[in-house]
C-alpha positions as CSV (number, residue, x, y, z in Angstrom):
1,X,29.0,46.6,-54.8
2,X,30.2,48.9,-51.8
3,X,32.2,46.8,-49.3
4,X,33.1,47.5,-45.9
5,X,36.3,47.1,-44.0
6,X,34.6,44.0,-42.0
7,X,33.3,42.4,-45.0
8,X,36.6,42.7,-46.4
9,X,38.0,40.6,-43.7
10,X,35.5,38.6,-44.1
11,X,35.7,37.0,-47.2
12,X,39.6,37.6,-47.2
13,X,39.2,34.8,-44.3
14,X,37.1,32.5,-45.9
15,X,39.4,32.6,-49.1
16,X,42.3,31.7,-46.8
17,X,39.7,29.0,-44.9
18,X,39.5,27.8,-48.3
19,X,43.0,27.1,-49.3
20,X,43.6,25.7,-45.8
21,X,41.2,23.3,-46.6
22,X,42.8,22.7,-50.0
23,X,45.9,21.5,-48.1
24,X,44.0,18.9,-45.9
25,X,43.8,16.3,-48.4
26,X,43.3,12.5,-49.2
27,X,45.5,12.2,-52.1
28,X,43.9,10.5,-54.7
29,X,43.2,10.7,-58.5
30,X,42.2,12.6,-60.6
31,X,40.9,15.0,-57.9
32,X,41.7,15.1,-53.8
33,X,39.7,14.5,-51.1
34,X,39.7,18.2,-49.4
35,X,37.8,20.0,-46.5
36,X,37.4,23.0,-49.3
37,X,34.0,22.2,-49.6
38,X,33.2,22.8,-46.1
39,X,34.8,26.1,-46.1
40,X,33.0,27.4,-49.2
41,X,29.7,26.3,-47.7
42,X,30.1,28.1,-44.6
43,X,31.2,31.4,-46.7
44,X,27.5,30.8,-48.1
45,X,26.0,30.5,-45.0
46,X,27.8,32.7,-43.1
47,X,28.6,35.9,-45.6
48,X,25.6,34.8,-48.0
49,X,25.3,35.0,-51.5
50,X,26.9,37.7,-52.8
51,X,30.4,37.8,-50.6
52,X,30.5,34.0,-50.0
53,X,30.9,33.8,-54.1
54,X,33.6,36.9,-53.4
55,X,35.3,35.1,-51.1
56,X,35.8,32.4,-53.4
57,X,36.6,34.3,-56.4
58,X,39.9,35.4,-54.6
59,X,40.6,32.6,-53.7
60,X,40.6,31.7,-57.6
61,X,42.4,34.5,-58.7
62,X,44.8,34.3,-55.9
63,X,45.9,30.7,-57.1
64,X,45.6,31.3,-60.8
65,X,48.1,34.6,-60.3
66,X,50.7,31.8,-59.3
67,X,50.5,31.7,-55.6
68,X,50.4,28.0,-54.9
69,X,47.1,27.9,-53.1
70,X,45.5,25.2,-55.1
71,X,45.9,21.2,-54.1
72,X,48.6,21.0,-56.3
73,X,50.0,24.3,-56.9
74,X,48.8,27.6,-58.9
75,X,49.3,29.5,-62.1
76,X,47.2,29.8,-64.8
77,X,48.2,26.3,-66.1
78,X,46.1,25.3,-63.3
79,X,42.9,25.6,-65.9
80,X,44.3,22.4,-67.2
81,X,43.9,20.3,-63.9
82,X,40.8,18.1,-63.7
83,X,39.9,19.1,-60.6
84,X,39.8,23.1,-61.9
85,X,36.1,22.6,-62.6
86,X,35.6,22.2,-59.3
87,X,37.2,25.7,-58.2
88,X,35.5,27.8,-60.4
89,X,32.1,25.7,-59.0
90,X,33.2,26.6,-55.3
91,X,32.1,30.6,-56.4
92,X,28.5,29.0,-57.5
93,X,28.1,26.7,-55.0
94,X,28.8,29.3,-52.3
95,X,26.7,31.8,-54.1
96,X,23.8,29.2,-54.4
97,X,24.2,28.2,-51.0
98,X,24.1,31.8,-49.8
99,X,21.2,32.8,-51.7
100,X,18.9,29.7,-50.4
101,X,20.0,30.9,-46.8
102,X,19.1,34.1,-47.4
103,X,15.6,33.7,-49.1
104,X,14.5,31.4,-46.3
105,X,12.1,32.3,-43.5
106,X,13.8,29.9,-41.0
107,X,17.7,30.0,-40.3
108,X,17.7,26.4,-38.8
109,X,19.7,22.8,-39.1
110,X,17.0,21.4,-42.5
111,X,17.8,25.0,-44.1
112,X,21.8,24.8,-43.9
113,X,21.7,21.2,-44.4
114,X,19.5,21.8,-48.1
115,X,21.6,24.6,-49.0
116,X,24.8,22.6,-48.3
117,X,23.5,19.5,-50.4
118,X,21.8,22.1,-53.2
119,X,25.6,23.7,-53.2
120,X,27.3,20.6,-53.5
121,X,25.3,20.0,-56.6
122,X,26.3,22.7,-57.9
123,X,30.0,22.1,-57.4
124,X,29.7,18.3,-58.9
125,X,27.3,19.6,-61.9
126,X,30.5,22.1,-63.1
127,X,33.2,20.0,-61.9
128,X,32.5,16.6,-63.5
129,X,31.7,17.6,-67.1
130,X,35.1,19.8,-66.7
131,X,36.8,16.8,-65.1
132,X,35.7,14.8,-68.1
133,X,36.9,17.1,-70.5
134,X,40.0,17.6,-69.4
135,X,41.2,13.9,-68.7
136,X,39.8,12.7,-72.1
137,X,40.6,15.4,-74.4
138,X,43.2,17.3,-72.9
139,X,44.8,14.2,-70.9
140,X,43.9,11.8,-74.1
141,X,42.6,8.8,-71.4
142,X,40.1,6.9,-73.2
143,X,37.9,7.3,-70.6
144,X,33.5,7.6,-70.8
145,X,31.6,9.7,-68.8
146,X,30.7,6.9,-66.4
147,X,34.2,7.2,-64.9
148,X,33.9,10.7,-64.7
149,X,30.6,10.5,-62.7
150,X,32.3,7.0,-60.5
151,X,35.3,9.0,-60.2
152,X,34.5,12.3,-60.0
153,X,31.1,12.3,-57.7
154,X,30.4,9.1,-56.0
155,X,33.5,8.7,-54.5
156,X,33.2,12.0,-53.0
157,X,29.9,11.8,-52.4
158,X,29.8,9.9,-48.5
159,X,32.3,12.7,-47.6
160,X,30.1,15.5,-48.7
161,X,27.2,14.4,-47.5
162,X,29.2,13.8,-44.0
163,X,30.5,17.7,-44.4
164,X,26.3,18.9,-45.1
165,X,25.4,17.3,-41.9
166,X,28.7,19.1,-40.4
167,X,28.3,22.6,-41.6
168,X,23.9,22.4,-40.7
169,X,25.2,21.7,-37.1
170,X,27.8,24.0,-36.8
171,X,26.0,26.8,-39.1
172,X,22.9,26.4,-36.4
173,X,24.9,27.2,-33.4
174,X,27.5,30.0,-35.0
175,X,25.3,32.3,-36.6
176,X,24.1,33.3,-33.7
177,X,27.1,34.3,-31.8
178,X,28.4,35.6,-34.7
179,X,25.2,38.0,-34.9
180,X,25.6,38.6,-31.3
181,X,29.2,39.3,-31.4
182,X,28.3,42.2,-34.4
183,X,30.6,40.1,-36.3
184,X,27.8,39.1,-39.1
């Protein structure tokens, strides 16, 4: 995959949009309330498939060398975080998002809005099992996957959905100044 100076840039930003986000935060356990999500959705929707999943890949690797980009730090320890499952999801769930933007006829408000919720999927259907895992076998809480799910997707769930109805709105009125600006 050739890349270009601009692109580049590009998903540089959205990595840093990323870890910004990870720092806006509702503490609370086993995994924070971030504005991540919304940052990795508009690297879908914005840089589509293939560099929106880039962009988020360095952000991974850039927090897994040891630069403390992650909620709670970085290093390669960080695997061992319930909320890790939820990172490496970010790189699917912008890729999905992406690809659903990209394949549709109509770049409008319904189109980012499904792509959003589809990605968000995504993100919960890797980051629950491995938030399950990790706090019952590698935490040792007795704990079923019913938490997990309570825990772990509903109570994120209003906020996501809130974010989806946030990046359809602003998706439908950036993309085209970004086109016009030459930027996209």
């Amino acid at each position: 995959m050739k890349i270009t100076t601009k692109e580049m840039i590009l998903v540089s930003m959205f990595a840093a949009l990323t870890a910004v986000g990870g720092f806006l935060k509702i503490p609370v356990e086993p995994a924070a309330i971030t504005l991540q999500f919304l940052f990795t959705a508009f690297a879908g929707i914005i840089l589509g498939a293939k560099l929106g999943a880039l962009s988020q890949i360095v952000y991974l690797v850039i927090g897994l060398i040891g630069v403390p980009i992650f909620t709670k730090g970085g290093g390669i320890g960080y695997v061992f975080q319930p909320s890790f499952g939820y990172l490496i999801g970010f790189v699917a769930g912008a890729y999905v998002i992406g690809k659903i933007v990209e394949k549709s006829e109509k770049q409008n408000y319904i189109t980012f809005f499904i792509a959003s919720i589809v990605g968000s999927f995504i993100i919960y259907l890797i980051g629950v099992p491995y938030l399950y895992v990790i706090v019952k076998n590698v935490m040792g809480s007795d704990i079923n996957f019913m938490w997990a799910l309570k825990n772990g997707l509903l109570l994120f769930l209003p906020g996501d959905i809130l974010k989806c109805i946030i990046i359809a709105i602003v998706g439908v009125n950036i993309i085209p100044r970004l086109k016009k600006a030459n930027i996209l």
